[in-house]
N, C-alpha and C positions, 0 to 999 in steps of 0.2 A: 295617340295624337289627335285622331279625329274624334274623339270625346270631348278630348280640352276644346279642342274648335268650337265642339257645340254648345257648349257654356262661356266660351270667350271668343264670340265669331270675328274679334277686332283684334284677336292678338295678334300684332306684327312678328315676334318672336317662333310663335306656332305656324304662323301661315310661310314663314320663313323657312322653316325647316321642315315644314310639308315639301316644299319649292327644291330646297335641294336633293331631299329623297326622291324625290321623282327626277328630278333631273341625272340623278345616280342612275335611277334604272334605264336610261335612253331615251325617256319621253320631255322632250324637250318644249313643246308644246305644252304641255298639262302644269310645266315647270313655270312658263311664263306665266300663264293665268293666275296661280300659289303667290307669284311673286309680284304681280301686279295686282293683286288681292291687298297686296303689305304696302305696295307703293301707294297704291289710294290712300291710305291711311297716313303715310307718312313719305312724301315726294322729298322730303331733303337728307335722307339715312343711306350714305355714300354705300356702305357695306353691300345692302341690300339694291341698289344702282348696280354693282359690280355684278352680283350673282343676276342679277337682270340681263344685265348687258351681256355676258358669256350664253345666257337661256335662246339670246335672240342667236347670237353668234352660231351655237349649234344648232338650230333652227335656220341658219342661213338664212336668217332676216337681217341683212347690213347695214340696212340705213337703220332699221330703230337698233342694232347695236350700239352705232356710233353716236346715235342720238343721245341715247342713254349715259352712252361712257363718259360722252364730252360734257352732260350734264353733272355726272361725277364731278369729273376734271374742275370745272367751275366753280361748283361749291369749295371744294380744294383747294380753289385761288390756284390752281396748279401745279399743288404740291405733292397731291397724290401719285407717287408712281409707280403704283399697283396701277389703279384707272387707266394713266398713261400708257402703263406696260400692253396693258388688255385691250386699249385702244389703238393702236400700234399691231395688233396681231390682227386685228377688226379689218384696218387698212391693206394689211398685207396681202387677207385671204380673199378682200376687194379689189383687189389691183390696181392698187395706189402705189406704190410702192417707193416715190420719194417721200411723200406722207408719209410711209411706214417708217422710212428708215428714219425721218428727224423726230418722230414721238417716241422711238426705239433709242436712237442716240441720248437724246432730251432727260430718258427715265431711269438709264444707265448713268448718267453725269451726276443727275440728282441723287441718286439713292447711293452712288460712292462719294457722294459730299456728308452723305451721313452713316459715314463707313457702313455702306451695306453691300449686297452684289458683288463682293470680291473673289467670291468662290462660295462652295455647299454653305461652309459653316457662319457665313455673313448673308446667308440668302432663306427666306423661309420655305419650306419645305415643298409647300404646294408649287411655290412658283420657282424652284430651281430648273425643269426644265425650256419653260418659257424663258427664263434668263437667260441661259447659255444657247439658245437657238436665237434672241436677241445679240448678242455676244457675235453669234457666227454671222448674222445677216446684216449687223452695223459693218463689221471689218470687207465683210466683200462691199456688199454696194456703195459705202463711203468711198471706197477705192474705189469702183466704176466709175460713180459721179465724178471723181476729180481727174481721175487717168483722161475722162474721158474730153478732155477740155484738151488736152497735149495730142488726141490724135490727128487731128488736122499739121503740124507742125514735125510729127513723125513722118507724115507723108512727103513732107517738104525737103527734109534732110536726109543724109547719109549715114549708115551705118552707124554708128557711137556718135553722132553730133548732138545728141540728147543725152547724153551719159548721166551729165553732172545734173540735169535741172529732174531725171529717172531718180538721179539716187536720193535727191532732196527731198521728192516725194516719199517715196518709203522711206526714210529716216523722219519725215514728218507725222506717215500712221504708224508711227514706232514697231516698222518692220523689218529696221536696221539701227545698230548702234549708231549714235553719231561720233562724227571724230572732226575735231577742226583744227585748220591748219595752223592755229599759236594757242596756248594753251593761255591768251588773256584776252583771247575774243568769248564771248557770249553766243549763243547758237542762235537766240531768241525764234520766233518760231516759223523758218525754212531756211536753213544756211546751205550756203553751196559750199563746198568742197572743192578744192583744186584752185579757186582762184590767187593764192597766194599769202603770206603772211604782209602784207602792206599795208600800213596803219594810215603812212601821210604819202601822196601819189607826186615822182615825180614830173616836172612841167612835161617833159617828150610824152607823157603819158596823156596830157590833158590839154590839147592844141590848141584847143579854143578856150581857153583860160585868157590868153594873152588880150584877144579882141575884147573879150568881156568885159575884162579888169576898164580898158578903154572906154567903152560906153559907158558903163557906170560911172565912173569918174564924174561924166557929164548929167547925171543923171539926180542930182539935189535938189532941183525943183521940185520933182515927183515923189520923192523921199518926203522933204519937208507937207508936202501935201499931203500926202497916206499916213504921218504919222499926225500931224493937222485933223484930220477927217477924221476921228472918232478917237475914244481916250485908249490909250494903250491897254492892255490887258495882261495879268499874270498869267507866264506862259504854263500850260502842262500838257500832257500826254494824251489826244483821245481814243478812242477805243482803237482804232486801227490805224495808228499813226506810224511814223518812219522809226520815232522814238522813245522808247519807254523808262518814264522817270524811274532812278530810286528809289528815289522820297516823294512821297504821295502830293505832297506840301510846297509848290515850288519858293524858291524867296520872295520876299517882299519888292528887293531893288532888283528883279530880272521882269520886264515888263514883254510884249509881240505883241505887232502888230501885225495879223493876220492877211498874207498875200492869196493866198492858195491857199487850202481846206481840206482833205482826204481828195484832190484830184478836180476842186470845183475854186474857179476865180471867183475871191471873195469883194461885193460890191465897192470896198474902197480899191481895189485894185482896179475894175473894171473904168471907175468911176478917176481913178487920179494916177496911175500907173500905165499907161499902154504902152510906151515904149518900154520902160522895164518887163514887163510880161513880155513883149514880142523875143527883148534879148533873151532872157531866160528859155523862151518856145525854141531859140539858134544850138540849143545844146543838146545833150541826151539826156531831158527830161525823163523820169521813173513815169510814164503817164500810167494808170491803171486807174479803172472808172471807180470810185467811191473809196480808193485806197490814197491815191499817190498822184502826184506828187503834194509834199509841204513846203511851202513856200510862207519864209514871214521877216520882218525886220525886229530885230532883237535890239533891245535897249537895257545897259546895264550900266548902272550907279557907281561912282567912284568906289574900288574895293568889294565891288559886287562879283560873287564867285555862284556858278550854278552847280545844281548837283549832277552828279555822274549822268549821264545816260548810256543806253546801248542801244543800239540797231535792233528792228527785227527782224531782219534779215542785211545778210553782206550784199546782197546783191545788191543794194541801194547802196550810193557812198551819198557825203550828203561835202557841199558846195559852203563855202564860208566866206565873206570879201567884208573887207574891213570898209565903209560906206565912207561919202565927202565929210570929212569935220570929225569922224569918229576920234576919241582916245584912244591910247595905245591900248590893244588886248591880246590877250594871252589864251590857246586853245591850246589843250592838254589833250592829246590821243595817245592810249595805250599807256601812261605813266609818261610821257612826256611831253613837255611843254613847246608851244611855238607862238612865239610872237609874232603880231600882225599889226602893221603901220596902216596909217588910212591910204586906201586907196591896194594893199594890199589883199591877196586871193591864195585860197588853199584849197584842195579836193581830199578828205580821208574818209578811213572805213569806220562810222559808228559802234559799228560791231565790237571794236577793240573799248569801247567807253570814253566817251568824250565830256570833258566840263568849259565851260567858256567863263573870262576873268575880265574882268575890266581894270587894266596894269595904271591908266594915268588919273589927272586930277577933274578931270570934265566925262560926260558920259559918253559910252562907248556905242557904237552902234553897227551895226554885223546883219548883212545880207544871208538869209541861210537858205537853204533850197536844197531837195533830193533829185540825183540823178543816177544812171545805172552807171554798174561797176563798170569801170573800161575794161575788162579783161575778159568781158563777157561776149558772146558774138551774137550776130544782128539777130537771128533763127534762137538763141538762148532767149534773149531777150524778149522776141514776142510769143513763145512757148511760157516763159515764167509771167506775163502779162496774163493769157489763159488762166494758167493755173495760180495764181494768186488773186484775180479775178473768182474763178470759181468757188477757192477757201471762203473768202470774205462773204461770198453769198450763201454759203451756205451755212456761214456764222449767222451774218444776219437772221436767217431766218428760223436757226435753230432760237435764238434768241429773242425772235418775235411769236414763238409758240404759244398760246396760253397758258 
């Protein structure tokens, strides 16, 4: 090998596989020099970034590992999750260790979107023990990070007062089957268990429905203004909303106008709605920062039927009031239908799949807003605030990796 060098001192191939042989024998040091001999020659050859990056790594040089890796990564566009992977172990042995775990989670998602990583025989060879020690170090500290959002709330309560929001979480790191209470709710992703098979809630159940229905009533000025204030929009689903379409595609005659936003008053509310927001703030609002609540006025075309949706979670039920002037409408929970006159109000659980109709000859229009299930207790409630909180940020940010 050191022949060919000397008649070909610029082969990346040869100085390549000097780099690994040395590296084979412990000398980790003599291995980078080989392999930074290749990278001068050629800074954009990912393979060769890899075997870099691991040279610096067993040389416990971390910053130029990570340098290295994340330049992989890059060229990548971040699709590399070998790079990822090696980068991710780079972090760990740095003690970064949330870093670790979201380029570890991150490289595991990807490479089972391209059926890889599922076991030995879906894993390459080299790197089957780094995967399954990925494997071990996702599942615990995923679980640290979120468990650890509910211990404040452990502290607060008694004995099993946490039971149900305990077992949502392990049934959400799939380390419990799930099982729900009617077998035509949707589990979507955190259901609680135990609160009941209850599609459509009744009124003793929802006391401030009564006042509500009352202000609204009064409340067409502000309607007419918000829906005035900017052109409606077809409604759908966003990343982390209360509702998750069917159908990718919403209809053409289902228009929202946007009240609330993943948990943020949207400017035509702030701007032509205060008294509706304050009523809406008089209930059990779903608050949770960048999630919840959704708040919007729905407008639907004579004979306009929306597609199904379901909850992503039971814990939220979601608020429906037929607004001043609406047509008669029709909301369908669970396979069943209920009519709603103007001026009329319903409380059900998403969860079971909801579609909304517009039953008469003029358009219909439906107050819609999330708030927590009633059947949930005050301590539930700001426990699953934590830890649905915590999920979403760590979506986020799995999602904002390069």
């Amino acid at each position: 090998m050191q022949a060919a060098l000397a008649t070909e001192p610029e082969n990346i191939d040869v100085l390549r596989v000097l780099g690994q042989a040395t590296l084979a024998r412990g000398n980790a040091g003599a291995a980078i020099d080989w392999f930074n001999r290749a990278a001068a020659l050629n800074r954009n050859d990912i393979a060769l970034l890899l075997d870099l990056g691991v040279a610096y790594r067993i040389a416990e040089r971390m910053d130029a590992a990570r340098s290295v890796l994340e330049r992989a990564l890059e060229l990548s566009r971040g699709r590399d999750t070998t790079a990822r992977l090696l980068l991710a172990q780079v972090l760990e042995q740095d003690r970064r260790p949330e870093l670790a775990l979201l380029h570890y989670f991150r490289a595991i998602l990807d490479a089972q979107r391209a059926d890889r990583w599922f076991g030995d025989e879906s894993t390459e060879p080299g790197l089957r023990p780094l995967v399954r020690h990925a494997m071990t170090y996702v599942a615990r500290e995923r679980r640290a990070w979120l468990a650890a959002s509910l211990q404040p709330w452990r502290t607060d309560g008694g004995a099993g007062d946490l039971d149900r929001v305990e077992r949502s979480l392990a049934v959400y790191l799939r380390e419990l089957a799930q099982a729900v209470d009617d077998p035509r709710q949707h589990t979507g992703i955190l259901y609680i268990a135990g609160l009941g098979a209850t599609p459509v809630f009744e009124p003793a159940e929802v006391d401030w429905m009564g006042a509500l229905l009352g202000r609204v009533a009064g409340a067409a000025a502000e309607i007419e203004a918000c829906l005035g204030a900017v052109p409606a929009v077809a409604s759908g689903a966003s990343p982390f909303s209360m509702l998750q379409a069917a159908a990718t595609t919403p209809p053409d005659d289902e228009h929202r106008v946007s009240l609330i936003a993943n948990g943020r008053v949207t400017d035509t509310a702030r701007a032509h709605a205060p008294q509706l927001l304050a009523w809406m703030a008089d209930t059990p609002l779903a608050k949770i920062p960048r999630y919840g609540p959704r708040a919007s006025i729905a407008c639907l075309a004579p004979g306009a039927r929306t597609a199904e949706r379901h909850g992503r979670s039971n814990a939220h039920c979601r608020v429906a009031i037929a607004l001043p002037g609406s047509a008669p409408s029709e909301i369908t929970v669970g396979g069943k239908p209920y009519p709603l006159q103007d001026g009329d109000g319903m409380l059900f659980d998403p969860s079971f799949g909801v579609t909304c109709a517009c039953t008469g000859d003029n358009e219909a229009r439906l107050l819609l807003f999330d708030v927590w299930h009633p059947r949930l207790t005050l301590l539930e409630r700001d426990a699953l605030t934590a830890l649905i909180t915590a999920i979403v940020d760590f979506d986020t940010q799995l999602q904002e990796l390069a």
